[in-house]
C-alpha positions as CSV (number, residue, x, y, z in Angstrom):
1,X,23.5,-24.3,-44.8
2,X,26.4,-23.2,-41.8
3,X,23.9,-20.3,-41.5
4,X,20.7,-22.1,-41.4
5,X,22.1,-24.0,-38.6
6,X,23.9,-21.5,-36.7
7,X,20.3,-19.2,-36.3
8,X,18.3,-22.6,-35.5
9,X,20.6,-23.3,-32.2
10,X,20.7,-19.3,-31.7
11,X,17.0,-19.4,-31.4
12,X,16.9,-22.3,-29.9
13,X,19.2,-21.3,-27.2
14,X,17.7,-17.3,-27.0
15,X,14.2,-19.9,-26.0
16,X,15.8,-21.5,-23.5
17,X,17.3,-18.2,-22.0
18,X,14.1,-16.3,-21.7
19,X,12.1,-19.7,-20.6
20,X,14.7,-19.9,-17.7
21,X,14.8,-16.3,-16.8
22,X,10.5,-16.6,-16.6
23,X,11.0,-19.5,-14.2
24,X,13.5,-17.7,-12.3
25,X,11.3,-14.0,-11.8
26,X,8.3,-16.8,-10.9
27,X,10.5,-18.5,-8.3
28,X,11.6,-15.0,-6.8
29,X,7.6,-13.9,-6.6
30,X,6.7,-16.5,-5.0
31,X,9.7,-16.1,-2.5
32,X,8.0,-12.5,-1.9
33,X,4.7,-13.1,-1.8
34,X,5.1,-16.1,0.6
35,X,7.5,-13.6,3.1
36,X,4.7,-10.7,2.5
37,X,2.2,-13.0,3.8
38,X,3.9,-14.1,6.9
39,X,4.7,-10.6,7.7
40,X,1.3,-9.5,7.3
41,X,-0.4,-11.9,8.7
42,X,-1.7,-12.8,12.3
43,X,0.4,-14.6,14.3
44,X,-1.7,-17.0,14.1
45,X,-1.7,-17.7,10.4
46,X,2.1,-16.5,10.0
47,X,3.4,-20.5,10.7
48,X,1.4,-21.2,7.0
49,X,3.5,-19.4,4.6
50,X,6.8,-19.6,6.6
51,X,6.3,-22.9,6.2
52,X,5.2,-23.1,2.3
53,X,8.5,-20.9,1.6
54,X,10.6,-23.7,3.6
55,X,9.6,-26.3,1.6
56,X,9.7,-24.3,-1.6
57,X,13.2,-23.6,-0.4
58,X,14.0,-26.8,-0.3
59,X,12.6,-28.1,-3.4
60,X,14.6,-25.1,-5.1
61,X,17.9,-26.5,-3.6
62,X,17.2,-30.6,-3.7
63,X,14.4,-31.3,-5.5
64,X,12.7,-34.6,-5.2
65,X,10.7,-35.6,-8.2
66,X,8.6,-33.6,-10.7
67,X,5.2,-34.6,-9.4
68,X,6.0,-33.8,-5.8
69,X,7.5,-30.3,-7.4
70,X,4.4,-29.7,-9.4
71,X,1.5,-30.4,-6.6
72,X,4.0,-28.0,-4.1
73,X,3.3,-24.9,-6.9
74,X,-0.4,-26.0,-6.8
75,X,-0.9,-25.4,-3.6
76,X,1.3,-22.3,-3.3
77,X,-1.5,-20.7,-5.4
78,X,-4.0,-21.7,-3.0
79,X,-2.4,-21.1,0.2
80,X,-1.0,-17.4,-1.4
81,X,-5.1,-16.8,-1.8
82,X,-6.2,-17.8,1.2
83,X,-3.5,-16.1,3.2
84,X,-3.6,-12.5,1.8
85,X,-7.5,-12.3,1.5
86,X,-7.9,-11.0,5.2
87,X,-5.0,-8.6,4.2
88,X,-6.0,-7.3,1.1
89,X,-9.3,-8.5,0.0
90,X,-11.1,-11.6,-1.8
91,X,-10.3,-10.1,-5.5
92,X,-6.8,-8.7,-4.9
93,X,-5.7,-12.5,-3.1
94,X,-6.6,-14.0,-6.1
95,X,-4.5,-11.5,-8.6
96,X,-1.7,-11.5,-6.3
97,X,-1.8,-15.3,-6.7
98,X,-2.7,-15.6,-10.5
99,X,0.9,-15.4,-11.6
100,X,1.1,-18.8,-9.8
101,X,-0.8,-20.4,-12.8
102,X,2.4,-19.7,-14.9
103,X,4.3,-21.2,-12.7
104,X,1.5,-24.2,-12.7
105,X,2.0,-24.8,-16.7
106,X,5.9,-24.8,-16.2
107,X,5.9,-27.8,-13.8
108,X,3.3,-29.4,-15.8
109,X,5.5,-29.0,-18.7
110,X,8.2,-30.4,-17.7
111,X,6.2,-33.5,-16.2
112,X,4.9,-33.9,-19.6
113,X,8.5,-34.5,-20.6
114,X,8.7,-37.3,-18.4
115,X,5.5,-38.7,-18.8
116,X,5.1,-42.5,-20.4
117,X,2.0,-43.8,-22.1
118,X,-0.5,-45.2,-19.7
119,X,-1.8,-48.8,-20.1
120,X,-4.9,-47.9,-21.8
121,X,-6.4,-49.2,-25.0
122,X,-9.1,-45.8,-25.5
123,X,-8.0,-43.8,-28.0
124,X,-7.7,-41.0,-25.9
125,X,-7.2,-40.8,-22.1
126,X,-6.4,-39.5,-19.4
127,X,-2.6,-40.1,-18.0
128,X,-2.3,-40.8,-14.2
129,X,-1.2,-37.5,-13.6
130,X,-4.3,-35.8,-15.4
131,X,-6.1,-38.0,-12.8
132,X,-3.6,-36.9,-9.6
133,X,-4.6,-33.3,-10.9
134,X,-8.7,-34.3,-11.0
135,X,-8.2,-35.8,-7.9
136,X,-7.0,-33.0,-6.4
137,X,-9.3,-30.2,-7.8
138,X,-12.2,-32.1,-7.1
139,X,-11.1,-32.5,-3.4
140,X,-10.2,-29.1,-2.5
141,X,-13.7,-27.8,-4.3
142,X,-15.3,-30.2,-1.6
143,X,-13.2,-28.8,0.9
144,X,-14.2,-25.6,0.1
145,X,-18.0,-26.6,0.0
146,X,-17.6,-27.9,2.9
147,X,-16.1,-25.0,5.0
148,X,-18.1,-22.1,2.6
149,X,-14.5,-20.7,1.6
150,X,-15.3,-18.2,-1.4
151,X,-11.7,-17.6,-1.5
152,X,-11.0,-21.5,-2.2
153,X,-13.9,-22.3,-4.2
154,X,-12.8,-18.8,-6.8
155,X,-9.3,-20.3,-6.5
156,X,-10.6,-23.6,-7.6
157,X,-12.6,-22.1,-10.1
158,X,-9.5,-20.0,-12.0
159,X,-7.8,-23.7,-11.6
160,X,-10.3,-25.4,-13.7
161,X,-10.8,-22.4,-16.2
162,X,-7.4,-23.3,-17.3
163,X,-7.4,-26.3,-17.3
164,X,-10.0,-26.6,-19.2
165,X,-8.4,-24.0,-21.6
166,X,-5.9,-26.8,-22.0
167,X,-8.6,-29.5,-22.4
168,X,-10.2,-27.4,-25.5
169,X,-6.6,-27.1,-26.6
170,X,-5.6,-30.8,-26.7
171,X,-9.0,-31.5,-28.3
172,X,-8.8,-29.8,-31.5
173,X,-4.8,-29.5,-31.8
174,X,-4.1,-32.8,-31.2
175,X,-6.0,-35.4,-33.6
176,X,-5.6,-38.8,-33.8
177,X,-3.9,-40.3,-35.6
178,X,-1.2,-37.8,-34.4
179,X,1.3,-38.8,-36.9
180,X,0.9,-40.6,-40.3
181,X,3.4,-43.1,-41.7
182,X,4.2,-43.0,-45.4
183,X,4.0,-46.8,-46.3
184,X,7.4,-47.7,-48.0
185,X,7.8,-51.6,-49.8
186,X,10.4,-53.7,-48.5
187,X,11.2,-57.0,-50.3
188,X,12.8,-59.4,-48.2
189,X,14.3,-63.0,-48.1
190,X,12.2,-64.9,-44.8
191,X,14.1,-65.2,-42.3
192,X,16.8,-62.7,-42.8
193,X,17.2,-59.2,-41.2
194,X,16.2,-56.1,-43.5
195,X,16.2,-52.7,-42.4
196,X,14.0,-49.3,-43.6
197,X,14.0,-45.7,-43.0
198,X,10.7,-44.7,-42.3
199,X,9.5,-41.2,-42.6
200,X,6.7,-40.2,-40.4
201,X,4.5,-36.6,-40.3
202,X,3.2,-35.1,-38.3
203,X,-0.7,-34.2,-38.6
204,X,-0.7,-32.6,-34.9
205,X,-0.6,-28.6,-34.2
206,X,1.1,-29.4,-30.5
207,X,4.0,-30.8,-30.0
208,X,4.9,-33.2,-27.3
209,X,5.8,-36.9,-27.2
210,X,5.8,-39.7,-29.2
211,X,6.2,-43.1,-28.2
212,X,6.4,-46.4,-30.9
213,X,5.4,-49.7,-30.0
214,X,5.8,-52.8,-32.0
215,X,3.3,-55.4,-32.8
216,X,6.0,-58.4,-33.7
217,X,9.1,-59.5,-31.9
218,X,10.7,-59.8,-35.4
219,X,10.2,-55.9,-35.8
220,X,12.2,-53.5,-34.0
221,X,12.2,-49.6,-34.1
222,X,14.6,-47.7,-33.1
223,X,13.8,-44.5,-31.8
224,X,11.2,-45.8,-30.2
225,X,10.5,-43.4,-26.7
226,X,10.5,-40.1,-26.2
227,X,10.7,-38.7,-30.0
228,X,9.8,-35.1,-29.7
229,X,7.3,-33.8,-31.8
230,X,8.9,-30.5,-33.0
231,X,9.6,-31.1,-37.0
232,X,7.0,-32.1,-39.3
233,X,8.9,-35.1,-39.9
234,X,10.3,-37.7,-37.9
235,X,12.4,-40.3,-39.2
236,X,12.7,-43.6,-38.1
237,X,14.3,-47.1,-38.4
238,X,12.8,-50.4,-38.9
239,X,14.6,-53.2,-38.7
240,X,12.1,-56.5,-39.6
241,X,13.4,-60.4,-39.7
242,X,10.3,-61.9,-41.0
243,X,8.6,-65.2,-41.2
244,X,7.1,-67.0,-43.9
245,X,3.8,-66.9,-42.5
246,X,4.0,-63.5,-40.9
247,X,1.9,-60.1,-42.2
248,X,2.5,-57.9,-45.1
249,X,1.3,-55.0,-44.1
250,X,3.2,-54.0,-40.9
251,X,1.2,-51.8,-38.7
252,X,2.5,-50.1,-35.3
253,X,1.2,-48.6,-32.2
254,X,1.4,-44.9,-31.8
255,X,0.9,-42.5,-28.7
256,X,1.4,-39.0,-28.1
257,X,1.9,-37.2,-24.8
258,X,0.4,-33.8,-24.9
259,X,3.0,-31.4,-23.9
260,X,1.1,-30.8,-20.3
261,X,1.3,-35.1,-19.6
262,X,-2.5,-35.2,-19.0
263,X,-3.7,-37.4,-21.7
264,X,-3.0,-39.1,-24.5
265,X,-3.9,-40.5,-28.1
266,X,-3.4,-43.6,-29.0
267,X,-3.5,-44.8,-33.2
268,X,-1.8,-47.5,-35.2
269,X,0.5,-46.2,-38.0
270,X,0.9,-48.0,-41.1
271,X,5.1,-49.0,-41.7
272,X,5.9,-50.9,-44.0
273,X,4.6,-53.3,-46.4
274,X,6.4,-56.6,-46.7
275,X,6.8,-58.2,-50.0
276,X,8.2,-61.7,-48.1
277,X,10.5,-64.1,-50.1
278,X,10.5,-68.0,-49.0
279,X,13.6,-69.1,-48.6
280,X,13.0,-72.4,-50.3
281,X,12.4,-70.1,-53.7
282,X,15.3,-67.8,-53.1
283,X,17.8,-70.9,-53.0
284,X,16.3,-73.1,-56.0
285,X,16.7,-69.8,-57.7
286,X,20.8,-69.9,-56.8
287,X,20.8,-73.5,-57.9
288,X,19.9,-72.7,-61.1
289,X,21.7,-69.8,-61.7
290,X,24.6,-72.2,-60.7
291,X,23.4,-75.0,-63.2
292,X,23.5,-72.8,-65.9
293,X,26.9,-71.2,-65.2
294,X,26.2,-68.0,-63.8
295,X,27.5,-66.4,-61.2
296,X,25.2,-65.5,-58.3
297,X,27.4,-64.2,-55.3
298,X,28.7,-65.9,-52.3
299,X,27.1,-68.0,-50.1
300,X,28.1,-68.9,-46.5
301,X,30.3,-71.5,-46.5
302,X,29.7,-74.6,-44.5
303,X,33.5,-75.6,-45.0
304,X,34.2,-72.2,-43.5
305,X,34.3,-73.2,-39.8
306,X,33.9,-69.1,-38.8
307,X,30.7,-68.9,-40.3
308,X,29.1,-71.8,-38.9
309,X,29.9,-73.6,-35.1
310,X,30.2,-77.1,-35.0
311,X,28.7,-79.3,-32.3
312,X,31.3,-82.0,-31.6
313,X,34.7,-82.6,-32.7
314,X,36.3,-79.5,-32.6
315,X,38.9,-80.4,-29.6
316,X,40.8,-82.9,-32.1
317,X,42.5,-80.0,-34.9
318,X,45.3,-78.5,-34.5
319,X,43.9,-74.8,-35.5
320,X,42.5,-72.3,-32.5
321,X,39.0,-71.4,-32.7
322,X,37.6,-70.2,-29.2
323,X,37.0,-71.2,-25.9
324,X,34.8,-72.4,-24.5
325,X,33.5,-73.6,-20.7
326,X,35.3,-76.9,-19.7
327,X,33.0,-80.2,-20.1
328,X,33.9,-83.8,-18.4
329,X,36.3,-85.4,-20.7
330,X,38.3,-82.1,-21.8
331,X,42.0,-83.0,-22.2
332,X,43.8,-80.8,-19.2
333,X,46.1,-79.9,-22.0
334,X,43.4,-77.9,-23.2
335,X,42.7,-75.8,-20.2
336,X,42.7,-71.6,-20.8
337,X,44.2,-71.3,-17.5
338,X,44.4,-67.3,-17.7
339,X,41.0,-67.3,-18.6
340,X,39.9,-70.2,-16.1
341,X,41.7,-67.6,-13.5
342,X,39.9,-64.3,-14.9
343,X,36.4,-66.4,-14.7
344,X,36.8,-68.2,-11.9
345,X,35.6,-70.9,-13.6
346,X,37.4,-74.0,-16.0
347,X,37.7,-72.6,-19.5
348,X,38.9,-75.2,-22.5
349,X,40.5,-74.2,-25.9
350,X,39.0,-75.3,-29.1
351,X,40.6,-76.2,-31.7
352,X,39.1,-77.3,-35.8
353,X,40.7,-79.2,-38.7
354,X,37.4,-80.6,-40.5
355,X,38.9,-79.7,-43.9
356,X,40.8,-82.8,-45.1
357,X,37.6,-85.0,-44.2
358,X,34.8,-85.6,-46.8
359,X,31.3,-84.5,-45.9
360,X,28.0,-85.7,-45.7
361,X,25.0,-84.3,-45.5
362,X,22.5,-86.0,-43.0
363,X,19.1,-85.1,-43.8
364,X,15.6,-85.3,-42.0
365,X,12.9,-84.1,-44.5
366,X,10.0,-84.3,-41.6
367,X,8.9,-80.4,-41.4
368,X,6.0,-79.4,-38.6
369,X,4.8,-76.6,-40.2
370,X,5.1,-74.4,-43.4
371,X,7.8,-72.1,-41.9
372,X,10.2,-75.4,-41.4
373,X,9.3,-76.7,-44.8
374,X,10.5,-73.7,-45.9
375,X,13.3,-73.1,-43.6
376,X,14.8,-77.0,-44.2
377,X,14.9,-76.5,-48.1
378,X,16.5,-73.4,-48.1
379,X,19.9,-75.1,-45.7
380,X,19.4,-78.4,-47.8
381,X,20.1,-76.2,-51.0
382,X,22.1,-73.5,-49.6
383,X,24.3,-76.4,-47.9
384,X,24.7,-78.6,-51.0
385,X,25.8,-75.2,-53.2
386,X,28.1,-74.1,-50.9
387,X,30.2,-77.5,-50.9
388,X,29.6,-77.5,-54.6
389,X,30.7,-74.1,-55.1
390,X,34.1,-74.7,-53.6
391,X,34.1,-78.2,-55.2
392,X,34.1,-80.3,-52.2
393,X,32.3,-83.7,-52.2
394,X,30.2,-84.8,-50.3
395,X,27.6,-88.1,-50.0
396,X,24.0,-87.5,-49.1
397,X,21.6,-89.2,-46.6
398,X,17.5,-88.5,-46.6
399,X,15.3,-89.9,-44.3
400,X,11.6,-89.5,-42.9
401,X,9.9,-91.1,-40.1
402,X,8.7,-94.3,-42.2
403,X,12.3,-94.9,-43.7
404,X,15.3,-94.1,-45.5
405,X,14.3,-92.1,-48.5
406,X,18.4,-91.6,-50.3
407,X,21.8,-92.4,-49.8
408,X,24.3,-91.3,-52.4
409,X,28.2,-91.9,-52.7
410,X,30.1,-88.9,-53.0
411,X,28.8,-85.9,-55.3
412,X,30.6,-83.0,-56.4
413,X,30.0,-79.8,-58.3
414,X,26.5,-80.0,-60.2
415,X,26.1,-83.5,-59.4
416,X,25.5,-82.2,-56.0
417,X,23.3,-79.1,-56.7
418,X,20.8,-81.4,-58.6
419,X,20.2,-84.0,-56.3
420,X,20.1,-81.7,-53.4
421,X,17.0,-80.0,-55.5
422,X,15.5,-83.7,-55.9
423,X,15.6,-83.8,-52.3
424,X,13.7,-80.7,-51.5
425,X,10.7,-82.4,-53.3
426,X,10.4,-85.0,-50.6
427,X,10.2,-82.5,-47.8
428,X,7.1,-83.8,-45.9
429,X,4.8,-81.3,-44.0
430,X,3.8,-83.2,-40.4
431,X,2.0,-81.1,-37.7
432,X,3.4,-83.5,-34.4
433,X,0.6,-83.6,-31.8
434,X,3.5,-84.3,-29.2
435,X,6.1,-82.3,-27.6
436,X,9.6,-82.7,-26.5
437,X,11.9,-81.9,-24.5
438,X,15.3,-80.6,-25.3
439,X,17.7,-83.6,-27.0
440,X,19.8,-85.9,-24.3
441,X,23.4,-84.5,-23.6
442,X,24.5,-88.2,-24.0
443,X,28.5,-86.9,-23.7
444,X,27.2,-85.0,-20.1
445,X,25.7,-88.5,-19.4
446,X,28.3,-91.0,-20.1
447,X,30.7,-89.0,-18.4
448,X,28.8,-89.0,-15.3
449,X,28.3,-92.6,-15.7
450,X,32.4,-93.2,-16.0
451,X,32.4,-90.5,-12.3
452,X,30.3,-92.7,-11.1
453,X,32.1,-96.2,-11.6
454,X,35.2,-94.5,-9.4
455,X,32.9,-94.1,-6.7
456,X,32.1,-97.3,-4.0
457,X,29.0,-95.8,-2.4
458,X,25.5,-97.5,-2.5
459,X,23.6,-94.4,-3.6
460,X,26.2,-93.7,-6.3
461,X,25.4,-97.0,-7.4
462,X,21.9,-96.8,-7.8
463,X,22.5,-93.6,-9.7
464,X,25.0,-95.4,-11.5
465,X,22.6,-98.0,-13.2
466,X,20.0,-95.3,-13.9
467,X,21.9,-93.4,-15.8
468,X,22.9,-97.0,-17.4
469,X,19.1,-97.8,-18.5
470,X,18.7,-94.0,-19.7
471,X,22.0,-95.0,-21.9
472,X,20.6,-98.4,-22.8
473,X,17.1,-96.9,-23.5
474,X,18.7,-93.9,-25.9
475,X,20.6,-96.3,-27.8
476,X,17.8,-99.0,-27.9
477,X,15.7,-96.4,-29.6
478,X,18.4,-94.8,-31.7
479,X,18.5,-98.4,-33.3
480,X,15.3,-98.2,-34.3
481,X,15.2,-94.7,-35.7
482,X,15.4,-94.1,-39.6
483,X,18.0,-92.1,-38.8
484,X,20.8,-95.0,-37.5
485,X,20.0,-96.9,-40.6
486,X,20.4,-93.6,-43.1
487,X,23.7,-92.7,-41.1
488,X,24.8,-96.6,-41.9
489,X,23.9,-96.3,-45.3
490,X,26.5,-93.5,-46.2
491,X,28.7,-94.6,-43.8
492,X,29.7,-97.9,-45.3
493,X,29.6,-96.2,-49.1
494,X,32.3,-93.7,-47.3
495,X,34.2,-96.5,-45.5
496,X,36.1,-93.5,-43.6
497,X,36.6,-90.8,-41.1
498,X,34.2,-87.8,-42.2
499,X,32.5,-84.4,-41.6
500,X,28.5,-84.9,-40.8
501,X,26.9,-81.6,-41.7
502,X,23.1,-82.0,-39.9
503,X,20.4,-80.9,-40.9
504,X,17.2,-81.6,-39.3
505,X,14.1,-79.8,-37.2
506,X,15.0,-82.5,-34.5
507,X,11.2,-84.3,-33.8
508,X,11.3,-87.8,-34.4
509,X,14.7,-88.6,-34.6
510,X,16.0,-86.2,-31.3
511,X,17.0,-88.3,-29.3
512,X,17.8,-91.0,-31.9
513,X,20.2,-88.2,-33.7
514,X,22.0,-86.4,-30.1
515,X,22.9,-90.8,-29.3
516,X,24.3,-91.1,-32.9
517,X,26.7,-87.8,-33.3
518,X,28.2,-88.6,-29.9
519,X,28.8,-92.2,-31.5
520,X,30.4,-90.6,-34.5
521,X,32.3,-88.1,-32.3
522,X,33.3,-91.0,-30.6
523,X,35.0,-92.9,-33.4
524,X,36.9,-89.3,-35.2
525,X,34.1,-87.6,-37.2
526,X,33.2,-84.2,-36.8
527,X,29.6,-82.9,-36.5
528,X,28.2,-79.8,-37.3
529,X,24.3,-78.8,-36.9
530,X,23.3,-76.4,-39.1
């Protein structure tokens, strides 16, 4: 295997060596040939080539870009033709500059190193720099035409022999599809991150470069730009998070760069296919396996205050758990000052004791769309097992946007796990024809209202009692939510300080639930939004 290796980077590198030593001996001619010419030629004519060999010069020493570079050797090979054909003849100009086509595939070459896809949706096409190149062959021919040069128009004409050489070439050695995906099956829960190595081949006789595009947000590929086609097979990674409603069969874009950069194929390869678990099933299954005594794993913790952030209440504890950027109200106590310093900015500790409080679980079962539905039963479940699981109890409130649909007392253990599983059966599926905007910060807003009461100025007023009828109005319409009266419910069968884990798509009862966890805030609970 060491010896595999060491004569793969021994050829490689012997490649490398005789590729730099061509372009080197190509550089030198040039040099010569461009000197020869001004030598030989008339005074007149002598400023041409002294001036080529400058800017070659410079392009040797500081080079600018590749293009700039390439179109510099192009017309070297012209110039070198036109300016040794009163010296040595029409045939002998043109085999004195013929090397210069060698040194034309070089620069191309390396363009097509550099060279990204175009935005073109043909399945083959030309790249901008095939078109510069067109462009410019088409233009000197009419140039040529136009003065009656037989030394430009032959010059052109050995130009577009090769390239269309290379045309032929790309045509029948590079196909498309240019790569073929071998579909691998990938079983995954919805919603949760799984990742594939893919193995690609190659059905091209070039090499060159390959560039992967994906068709989803939820699917990433990494390479994805820039993957040389040298091996017959490339491997990849996909890393997918999909929905409920998503596509099985997970197709991506494809394009190859020949290795000149003057066109491109374009084809769709084949991934993965997606065998797409709901989340709903995937937790009733844990349920069960739970009812019947089995054991199934772990499951994130919502006592666990790492593995999921609460919303409110976390300045009242007495353990650290982050900081975070100061709000109005923040105890100065409280106050990171070395970070506040580092950031210029005021930076507040956080701090989290929820576990001596009992839990409930709040519960909107209002769902826009199958990928909620699914979404709300699998935290309803995953929530209740979790508390279960570690035996904590905990009192459960459901409610839609006609009504309260269940308040318990406190649950524990199985208890829990079966009514949670009764409640997953109410899950209504609603499309809501309106739209809204994020929830109130009613915390921002009271505090603003208490900064404004300390200030005796008439358009501080005014902006006072707006902020008063906003605060009336949220709380007017909190009242009338489903919500207030579920929260109620469980509240009085609690009768005490407790931990309200949320769970809800926030549509009808937004506005109604941000005005009731800053109420329960208020009065010691804590409040986490799962």
């Amino acid at each position: 295997m060491v010896l595999s290796l060491d004569v793969k980077d021994y050829n490689g590198s012997l490649v490398h060596k005789i590729f730099s030593n061509i372009r080197l001996i190509l550089k030198i001619y040039t040099i010569i040939a461009l000197i020869l010419a001004a030598v030989r030629s008339s005074l007149a004519f002598a400023s041409i080539p002294i001036l080529l060999l400058v800017w070659f010069l410079y392009q040797w020493r500081w080079p600018t870009s590749q293009l700039i570079d390439y179109l510099t050797q192009y017309f070297i090979f012209v110039a070198i033709a036109l300016v040794f054909m009163p010296i040595v003849g029409l045939y002998f100009a043109l085999l004195i500059a013929l090397p210069q086509i060698a040194a034309i595939d070089i620069k191309l070459r390396d363009i097509g190193r550099v060279t990204v896809p175009d935005a073109s949706s043909r399945k083959r096409s030309i790249t901008n720099i095939g078109i510069v190149t067109l462009s410019v062959t088409i233009g000197v021919i009419l140039i040529g035409l136009m003065v009656w040069s037989m030394t430009l128009l032959l010059a052109c004409g050995i130009i577009l022999v090769y390239f269309l050489s290379i045309g032929l070439i790309i045509w029948f050695r590079l196909p498309s599809p240019a790569v073929i995906g071998e579909t691998a099956q990938l079983r995954v829960i919805a919603g949760r991150e799984a990742q594939s190595d893919v193995v690609l081949k190659r059905a091209s006789k070039l090499k060159g470069m390959l560039f992967l595009q994906s068709r989803y947000q939820w699917c990433k590929i990494v390479p994805n730009a820039f993957i040389p086609l040298g091996a017959n097979e490339i491997s990849i990674k996909a890393s997918v998070t999909p929905t409920l409603a998503g596509p099985t069969d997970i197709k991506i874009d494809g394009c190859v760069i020949d290795p000149w950069g003057l066109s491109q194929v374009r084809f769709e390869i084949n991934l993965v296919k997606l065998v797409v678990i709901p989340r709903a099933r995937y937790a009733d299954w844990l349920a069960r396996k739970y009812l019947t005594g089995a054991k199934f794993g772990w499951l994130p913790l919502i006592s666990n205050v790492g593995s999921i952030r609460p919303q409110y209440g976390l300045r009242r504890g007495v353990e650290y758990y982050g900081n975070r950027m100061y709000q109005p109200g923040d105890s100065l106590k409280n106050i990171d000052w070395k970070h506040s310093v580092k950031y210029n900015e005021l930076v507040s500790k956080e701090f989290f004791e929820i576990q001596a409080q009992p839990v409930i679980i709040l519960i909107n079962l209002v769902a826009n769309d199958a990928e909620e539905t699914d979404k709300l039963a699998y935290n309803i479940i995953v929530s209740s097992l979790s508390l279960a699981q570690d035996g904590i109890p905990a009192a459960l409130a459901a409610y839609d946007d006609n009504g309260v649909i269940l308040t318990t007392s406190s649950l524990i253990g199985q208890e829990l796990a079966v009514r949670s599983l009764e409640i997953v059966k109410e899950i209504i599926t609603k499309e809501s024809a309106t739209k809204s905007l994020n929830p109130p910060d009613v915390s921002h807003l009271r505090a603003n209202i208490r900064r404004l009461n300390d200030t005796e100025s008439r358009p501080a007023e005014a902006l006072r009692d707006l902020l008063q009828i906003e605060f009336k109005s949220l709380s007017i319409n909190a009242k009338s939510n489903p919500c207030t009266a579920a929260l109620d419910e469980v509240m009085t069968k609690m009768n005490q300080q407790s931990t309200v884990i949320v769970i809800s798509n926030q549509n009808h009862d937004a506005e109604a639930l941000a005005f009731n966890l800053y109420t329960l805030t208020v009065k010691g609970n804590t409040v986490i939004s799962v």
